[in-house]
C-alpha positions in Angstrom: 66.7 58.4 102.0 70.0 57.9 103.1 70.1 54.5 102.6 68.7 53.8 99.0 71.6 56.5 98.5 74.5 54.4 100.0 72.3 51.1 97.9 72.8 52.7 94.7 76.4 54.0 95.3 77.2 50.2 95.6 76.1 49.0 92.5 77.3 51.3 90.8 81.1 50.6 92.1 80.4 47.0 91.6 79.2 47.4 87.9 82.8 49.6 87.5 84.5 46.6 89.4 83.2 44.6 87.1 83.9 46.3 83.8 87.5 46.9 84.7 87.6 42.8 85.2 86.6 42.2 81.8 89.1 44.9 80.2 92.3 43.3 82.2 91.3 39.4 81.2 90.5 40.7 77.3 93.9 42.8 77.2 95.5 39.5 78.6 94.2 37.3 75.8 95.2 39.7 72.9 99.0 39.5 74.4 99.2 36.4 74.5 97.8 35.9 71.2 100.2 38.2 70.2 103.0 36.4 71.5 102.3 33.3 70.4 102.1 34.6 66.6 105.0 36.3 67.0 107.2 33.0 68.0 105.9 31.2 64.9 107.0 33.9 62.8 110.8 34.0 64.0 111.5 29.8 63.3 113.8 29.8 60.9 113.6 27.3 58.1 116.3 25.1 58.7 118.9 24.1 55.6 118.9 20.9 54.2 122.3 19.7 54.0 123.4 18.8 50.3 125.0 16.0 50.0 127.9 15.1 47.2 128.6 12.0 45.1 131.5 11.4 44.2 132.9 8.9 41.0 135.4 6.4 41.4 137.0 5.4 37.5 138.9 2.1 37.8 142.3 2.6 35.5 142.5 0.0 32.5 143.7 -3.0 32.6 147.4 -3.1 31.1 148.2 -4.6 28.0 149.0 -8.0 27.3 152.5 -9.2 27.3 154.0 -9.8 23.7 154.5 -13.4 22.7 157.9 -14.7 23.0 160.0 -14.3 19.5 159.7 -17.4 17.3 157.2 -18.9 19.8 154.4 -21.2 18.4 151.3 -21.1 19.5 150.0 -22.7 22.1 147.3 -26.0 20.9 145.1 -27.5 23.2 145.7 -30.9 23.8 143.3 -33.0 23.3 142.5 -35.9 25.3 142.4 -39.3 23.7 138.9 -40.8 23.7 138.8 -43.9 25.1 136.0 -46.3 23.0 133.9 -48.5 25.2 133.7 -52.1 23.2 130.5 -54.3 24.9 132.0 -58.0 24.8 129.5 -60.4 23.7 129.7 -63.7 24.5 129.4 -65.7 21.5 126.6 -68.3 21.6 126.3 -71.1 19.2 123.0 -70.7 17.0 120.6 -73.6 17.7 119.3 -75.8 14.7 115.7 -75.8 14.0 113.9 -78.8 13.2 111.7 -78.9 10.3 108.9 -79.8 13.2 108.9 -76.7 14.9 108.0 -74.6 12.1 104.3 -74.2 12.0 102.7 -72.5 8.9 101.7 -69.0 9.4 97.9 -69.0 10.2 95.4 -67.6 8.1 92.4 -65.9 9.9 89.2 -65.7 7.9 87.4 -63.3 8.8 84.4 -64.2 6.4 82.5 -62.4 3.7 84.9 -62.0 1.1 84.1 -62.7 -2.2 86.2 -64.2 -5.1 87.8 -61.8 -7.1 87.0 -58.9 -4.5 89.3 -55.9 -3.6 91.2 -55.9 0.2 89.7 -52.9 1.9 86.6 -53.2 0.0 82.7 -53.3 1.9 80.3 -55.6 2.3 77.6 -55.5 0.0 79.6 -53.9 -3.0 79.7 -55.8 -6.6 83.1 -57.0 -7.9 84.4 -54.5 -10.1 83.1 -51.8 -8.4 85.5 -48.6 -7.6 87.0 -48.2 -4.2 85.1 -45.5 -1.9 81.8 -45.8 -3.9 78.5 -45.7 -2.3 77.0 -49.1 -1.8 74.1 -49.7 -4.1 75.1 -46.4 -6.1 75.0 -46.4 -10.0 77.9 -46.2 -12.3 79.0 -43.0 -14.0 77.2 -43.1 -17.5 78.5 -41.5 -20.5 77.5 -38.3 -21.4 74.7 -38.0 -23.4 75.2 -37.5 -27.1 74.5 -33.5 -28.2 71.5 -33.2 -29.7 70.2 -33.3 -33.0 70.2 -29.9 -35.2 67.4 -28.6 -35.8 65.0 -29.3 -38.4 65.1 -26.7 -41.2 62.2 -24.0 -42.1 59.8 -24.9 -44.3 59.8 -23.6 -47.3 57.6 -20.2 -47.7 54.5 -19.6 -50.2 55.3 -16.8 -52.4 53.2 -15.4 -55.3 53.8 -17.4 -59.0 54.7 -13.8 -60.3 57.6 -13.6 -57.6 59.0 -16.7 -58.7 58.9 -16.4 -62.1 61.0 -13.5 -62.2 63.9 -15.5 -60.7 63.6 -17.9 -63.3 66.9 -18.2 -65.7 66.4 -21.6 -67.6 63.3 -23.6 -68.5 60.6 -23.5 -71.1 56.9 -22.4 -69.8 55.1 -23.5 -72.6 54.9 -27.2 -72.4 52.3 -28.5 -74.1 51.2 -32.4 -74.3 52.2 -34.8 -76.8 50.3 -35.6 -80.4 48.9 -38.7 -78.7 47.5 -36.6 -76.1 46.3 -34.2 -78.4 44.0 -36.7 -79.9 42.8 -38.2 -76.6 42.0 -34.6 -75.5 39.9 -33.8 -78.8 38.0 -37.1 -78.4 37.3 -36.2 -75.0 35.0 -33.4 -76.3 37.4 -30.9 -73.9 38.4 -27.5 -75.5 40.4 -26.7 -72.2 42.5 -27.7 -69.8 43.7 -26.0 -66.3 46.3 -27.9 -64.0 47.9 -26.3 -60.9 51.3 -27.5 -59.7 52.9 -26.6 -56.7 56.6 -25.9 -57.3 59.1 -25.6 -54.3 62.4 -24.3 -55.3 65.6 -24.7 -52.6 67.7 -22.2 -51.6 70.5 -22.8 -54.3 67.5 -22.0 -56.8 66.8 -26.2 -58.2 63.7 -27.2 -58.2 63.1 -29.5 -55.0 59.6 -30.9 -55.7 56.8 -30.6 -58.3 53.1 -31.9 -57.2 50.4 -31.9 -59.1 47.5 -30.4 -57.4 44.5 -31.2 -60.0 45.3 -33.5 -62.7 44.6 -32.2 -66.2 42.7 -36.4 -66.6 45.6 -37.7 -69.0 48.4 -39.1 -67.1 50.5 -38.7 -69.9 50.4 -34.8 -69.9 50.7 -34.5 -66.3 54.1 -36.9 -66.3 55.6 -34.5 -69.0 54.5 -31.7 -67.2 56.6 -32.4 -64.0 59.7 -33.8 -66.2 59.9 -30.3 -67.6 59.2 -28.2 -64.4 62.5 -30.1 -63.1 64.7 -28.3 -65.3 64.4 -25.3 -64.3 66.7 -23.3 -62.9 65.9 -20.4 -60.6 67.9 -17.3 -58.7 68.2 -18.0 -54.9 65.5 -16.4 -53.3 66.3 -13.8 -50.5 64.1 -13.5 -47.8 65.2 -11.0 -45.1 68.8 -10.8 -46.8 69.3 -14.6 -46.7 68.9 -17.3 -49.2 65.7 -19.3 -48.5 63.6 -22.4 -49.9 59.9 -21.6 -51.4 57.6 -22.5 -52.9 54.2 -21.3 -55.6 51.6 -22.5 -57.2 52.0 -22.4 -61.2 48.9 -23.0 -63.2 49.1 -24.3 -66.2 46.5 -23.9 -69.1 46.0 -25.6 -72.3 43.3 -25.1 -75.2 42.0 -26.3 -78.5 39.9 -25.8 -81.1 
């Protein structure tokens, strides 16, 4: 009993030992800690030491001395120039005989034509033009404008539209006494003849055709003769003078 007493007394001293150890080293490391923080804190920044420039001004340079009274000025002299002449040593010219002269060569180079141009190609035509194509074809004349064209033909209008723009001319023509006679032998009582009439635009009478013949020649010749003096209006169509033409019929009869 006595000993696990004195056992236990032991480690409990040791344990104490121990602890107080631990305390000392710990305590020891927080002042030193302490001191070493402490030194860092008192450096003191050191100054920097400012440093002066100082300017040196050079005095100006004194004034030029005044020229001596009445003085001219001062010239540059010049320096005479000294010409370089190249002697030549004359040399007597030396005769030519009239057998050293040779006449000036004339190369041929071959191809040229008679009454060719210098520069010109092989292959061109005399009287060609310098920098044509070879083979090429002249510049022709420019075509002549063409031909106005034809005018309208004249339009049909109705026989009652042309004769109200007739002024001048007698409608009733009637055939001759010969005719007469030749008509009454013929055992006709009646005669119808259509004739086309084609007035221009100045209102003449352009053409008179006889459609049908009336069978005596000599009444369809008078016929015409006096359809060719008439004299008409110009006929408007659409605002402008135009040629045209109708169909006139003329009758004849006789007991």
């Amino acid at each position: 009993m006595f000993e696990n007493y004195t056992e236990s007394k032991k480690s409990k001293g040791m344990s104490l030992a121990i602890g107080i150890l631990v305390l000392v080293v710990a305590g020891h490391a927080v002042a030193g800690t302490v001191l070493i923080v402490q030194s860092l804190w008192k450096i003191s920044k050191l100054d920097v030491p400012s440093t002066g420039t100082d300017l040196a001004v050079a005095p100006p340079p004194p004034p030029p001395p005044p020229p001596p009274a009445g003085g001219k000025k001062l010239e540059a002299v010049k320096k005479p120039t000294v010409k370089k002449i190249k002697v030549t040593e004359a040399v007597q010219p030396v005769e030519k005989k009239p057998e050293d002269e040779k006449p000036a060569e004339v190369i041929d180079e071959g191809g040229g034509v008679e009454g060719g141009e210098e520069g010109g190609e092989e292959g061109g035509e005399v009287g060609g033009v310098v920098g044509g194509t070879i083979g090429g074809v002249g510049t022709a004349p420019p075509p002549p404008p063409p031909p106005p064209p034809p005018p309208a033909p004249p339009q049909i209008v109705p026989p009652t539209a042309l004769e109200q723009q007739r002024i001048e001319g007698d409608k009733n023509i009637l055939p001759d006494d010969v005719t007469r006679t030749e008509i009454q032998r013929s055992g006709k009582t009646r005669l119808v003849i259509p004739v086309k009439v084609c007035v221009n635009r100045g209102g003449g009478i352009d053409s008179v055709n006889v459609m049908k013949s009336s069978g005596f020649p000599s009444y369809d010749e008078k016929l015409k003769r006096e359809i060719r003096r008439w004299k008409y209006r110009p006929f408007m169509v659409n605002g402008q003078a135009a040629p045209v033409c109708a169909v006139v019929q003329f009758m004849y009869s006789q007991k």
